[in-house]
N, C-alpha and C positions, 0 to 999 in steps of 0.2 A: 879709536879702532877703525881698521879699513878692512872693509868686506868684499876681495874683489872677484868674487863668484859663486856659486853652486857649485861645492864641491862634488855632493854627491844627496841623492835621496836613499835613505837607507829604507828596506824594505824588509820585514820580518817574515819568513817563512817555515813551515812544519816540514819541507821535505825540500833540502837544497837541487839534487838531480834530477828532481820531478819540475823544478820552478824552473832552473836551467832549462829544461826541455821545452816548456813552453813562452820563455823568451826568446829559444835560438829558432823551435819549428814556427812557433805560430806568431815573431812579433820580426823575424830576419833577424834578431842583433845578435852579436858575438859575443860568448862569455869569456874574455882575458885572462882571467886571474881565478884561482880560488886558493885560498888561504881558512888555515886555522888560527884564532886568535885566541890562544888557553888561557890569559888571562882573566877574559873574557866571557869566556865559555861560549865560545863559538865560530861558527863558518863560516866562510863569507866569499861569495861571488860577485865579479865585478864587469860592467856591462858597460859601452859608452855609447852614449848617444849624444852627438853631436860634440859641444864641449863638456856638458855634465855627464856625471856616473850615476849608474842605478848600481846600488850596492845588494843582494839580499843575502838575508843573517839568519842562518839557522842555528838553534840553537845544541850548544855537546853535552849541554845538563838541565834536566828541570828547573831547578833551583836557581839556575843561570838569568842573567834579564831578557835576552830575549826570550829563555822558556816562560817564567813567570808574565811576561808580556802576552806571550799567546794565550797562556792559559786565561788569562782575565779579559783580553781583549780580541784574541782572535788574529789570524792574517789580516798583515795591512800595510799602511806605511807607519813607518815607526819613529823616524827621526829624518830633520832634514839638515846636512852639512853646508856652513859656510867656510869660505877660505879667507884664513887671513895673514898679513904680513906679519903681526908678532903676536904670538899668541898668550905669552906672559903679560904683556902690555893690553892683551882687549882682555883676560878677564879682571886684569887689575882693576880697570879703567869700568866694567859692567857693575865689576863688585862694590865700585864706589859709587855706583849711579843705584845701586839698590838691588840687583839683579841677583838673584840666589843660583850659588852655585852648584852644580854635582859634583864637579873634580874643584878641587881649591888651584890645584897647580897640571899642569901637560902630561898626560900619560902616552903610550908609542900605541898606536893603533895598529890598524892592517894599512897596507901599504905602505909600512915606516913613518906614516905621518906622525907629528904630534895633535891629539888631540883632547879636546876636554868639551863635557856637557853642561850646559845650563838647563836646570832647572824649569820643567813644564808651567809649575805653580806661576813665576816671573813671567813666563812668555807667551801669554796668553792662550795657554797649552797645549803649545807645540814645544815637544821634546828638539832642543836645535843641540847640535855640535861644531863647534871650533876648530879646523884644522892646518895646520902648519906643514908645511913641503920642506923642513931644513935644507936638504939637499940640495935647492934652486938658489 
């Protein structure tokens, strides 16, 4: 597996236009992007700084993970994305190193990426995601 960045730190929030607001008034940065990802169940604003993204995820249903995420654990950071050249081939290659997966195979995220979770329990419990840029 090659990890050749910080794609992006995802950040869970209760109120996406309220969190926009005070990343664009009170931190200068610019929100690019906002998408819905209904697979998902949720929103998602995107922010760059420097070469990483700050993603935050609001959630479109309770029930949904990042609603269940708030609700057990409150606003926060919530996962952090690494970027990789193939992404079939690093969870192949984690799953045979022992690594417990969330996704077995690449599902389409926001931004068109392909992306897949690994498992908190594995990673010392930080929730990481896997992401692919097909397109490059």
């Amino acid at each position: 597996m090659s990890i050749s960045h910080i794609e992006h730190i995802g950040i869970a929030v209760k109120n996406l236009e309220e969190s926009i607001r005070f990343y664009e008034d009170k931190l200068g940065l610019e929100c690019y992007s906002i998408e819905e990802v209904a697979d998902q169940k949720v929103r998602t604003a995107f922010f760059m700084v420097g070469q990483t993204k700050v993603e935050l995820l609001e959630s479109t249903d309770p029930e949904g993970p990042i609603g269940k995420y708030i609700e057990k654990k409150g606003e926060g950071v919530h996962h952090i994305a690494f970027a990789v050249d193939n992404i079939d081939e690093s969870l192949k290659g984690l799953e045979e190193k022992g690594v417990r997966l969330i996704d077995q195979a690449p599902r389409k995220g926001a931004e068109g990426l392909d992306i897949a979770f690994l498992h908190p329990k594995s990673t010392h419990g930080v929730l990481m995601e896997l992401c692919q840029d097909k397109k490059k």
